[in-house]
N, C-alpha and C positions, 0 to 999 in steps of 0.2 A: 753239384748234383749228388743227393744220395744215394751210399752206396752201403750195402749189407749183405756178409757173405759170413757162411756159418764153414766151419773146418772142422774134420774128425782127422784126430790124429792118433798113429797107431800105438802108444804108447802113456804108461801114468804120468800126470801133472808134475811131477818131483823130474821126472826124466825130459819133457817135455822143456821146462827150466833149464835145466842143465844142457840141451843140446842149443837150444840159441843165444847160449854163454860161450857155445864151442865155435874155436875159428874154422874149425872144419865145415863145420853145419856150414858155415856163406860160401864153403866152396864148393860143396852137394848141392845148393841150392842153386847157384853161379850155372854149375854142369845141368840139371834139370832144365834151366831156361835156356839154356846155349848163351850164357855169359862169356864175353872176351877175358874178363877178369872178376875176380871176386875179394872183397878182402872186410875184416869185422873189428871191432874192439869192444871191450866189456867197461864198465867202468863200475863198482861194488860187488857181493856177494850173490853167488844165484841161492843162496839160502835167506838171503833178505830180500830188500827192494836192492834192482839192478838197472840198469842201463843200456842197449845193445844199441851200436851206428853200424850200418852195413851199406858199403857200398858195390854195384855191380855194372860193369863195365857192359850197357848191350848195345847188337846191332838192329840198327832202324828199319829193317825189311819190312817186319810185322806191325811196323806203325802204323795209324789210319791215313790214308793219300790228304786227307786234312789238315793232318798237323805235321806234314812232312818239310815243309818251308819252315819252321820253326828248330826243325834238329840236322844234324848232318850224318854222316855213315854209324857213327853209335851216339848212342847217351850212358850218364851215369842216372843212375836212381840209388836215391840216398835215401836209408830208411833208419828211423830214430826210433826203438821201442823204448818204453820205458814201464817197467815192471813193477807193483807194490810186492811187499814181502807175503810169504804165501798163507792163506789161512792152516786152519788143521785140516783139512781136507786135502791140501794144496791149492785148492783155488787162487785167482791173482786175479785182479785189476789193472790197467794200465793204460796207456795212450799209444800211441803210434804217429807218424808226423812222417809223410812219406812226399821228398821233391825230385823235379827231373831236372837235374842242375842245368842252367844254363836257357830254360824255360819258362814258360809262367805257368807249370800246373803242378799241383801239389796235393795231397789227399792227409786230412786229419782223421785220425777217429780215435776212441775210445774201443777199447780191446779187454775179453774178458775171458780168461782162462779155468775152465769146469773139469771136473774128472767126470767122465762118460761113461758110457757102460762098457764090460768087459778089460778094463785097464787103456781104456783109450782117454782122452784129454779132448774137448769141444773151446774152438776157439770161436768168439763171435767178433767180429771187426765190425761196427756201428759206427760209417764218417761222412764227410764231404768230401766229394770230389771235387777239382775248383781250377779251371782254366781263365786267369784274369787277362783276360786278351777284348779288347773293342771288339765288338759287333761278333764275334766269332764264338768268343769264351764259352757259350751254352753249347753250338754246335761242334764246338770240339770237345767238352767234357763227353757229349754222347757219344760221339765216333771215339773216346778213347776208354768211354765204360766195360765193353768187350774184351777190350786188352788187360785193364788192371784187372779186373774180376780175373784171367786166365793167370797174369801173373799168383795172385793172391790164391788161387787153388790151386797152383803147383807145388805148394808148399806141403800139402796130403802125402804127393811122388814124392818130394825129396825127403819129408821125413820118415819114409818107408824107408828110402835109399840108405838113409843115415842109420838108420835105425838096423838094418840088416849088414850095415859093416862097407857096403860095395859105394865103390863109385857108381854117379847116373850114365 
């Protein structure tokens, strides 16, 4: 299922880079969602092309009654960005590749990082959503569009939170 979600973030592209190289940022982020656990790695330079896997430990309260036979009291969701090195702007291109371990739904996209107006940074996430399950697969990517869309805009809170120094 397509899914396209536009993010303003409170901060320039160069700094926007730099915080989702920070292990911190997945633990602001972690607290924002009511994560069990939170934890990140980087893998090259956030002033070239970079790599972020983050993984967050949540609880399945807020799942759709659909896809609750599918997961148990938490899941992890693993998320793989992967960054091109920044224009002179800061601009960046990139992918994303985001799975709920241990189930069959997973969301790709292409992800692209702009400098906004007023020192803020506009991220566009362009993917599929994709529950490969018999007979169900369409009807649970719907019933779990709501959720990732809510995950994927918490990101605006958390990097205000990150951004201002505080825990969420």
């Amino acid at each position: 299922m397509k899914l396209t979600e536009t993010l303003s973030l409170p901060m320039p592209a160069q700094d926007v880079a730099a915080m989702y190289a920070d292990p911190r940022y997945a633990t602001v982020r972690g607290e924002v969602l009511g994560a069990q656990d939170a934890s990140s790695s980087v893998e090259g330079d956030v002033q070239a092309a970079f790599t972020v896997s983050t993984d967050l430990s949540m609880p399945t309260d807020r799942v759709p009654d659909i896809a609750r036979p599918f997961v148990g009291s938490s899941i992890t969701v693993r998320e793989v960005q992967q960054w091109s090195a920044p224009q002179a702007d800061g601009s960046r291109t990139g992918t994303t590749h985001l799975v709920v371990v241990g189930t069959p739904a997973s969301m790709t996209a292409s992800v692209s990082m702009t400098p906004g107006a007023e020192g803020t940074t506009d991220i566009v996430i362009d993917g599929e959503l994709v529950a490969k399950v018999p007979v169900l697969g369409k009807r649970l990517e719907k019933a779990a569009m709501p959720y990732v869309s809510r995950v994927l805009k918490a990101e605006q809170k958390a990097a205000r939170t990150y951004r201002d120094g505080a825990s969420a």
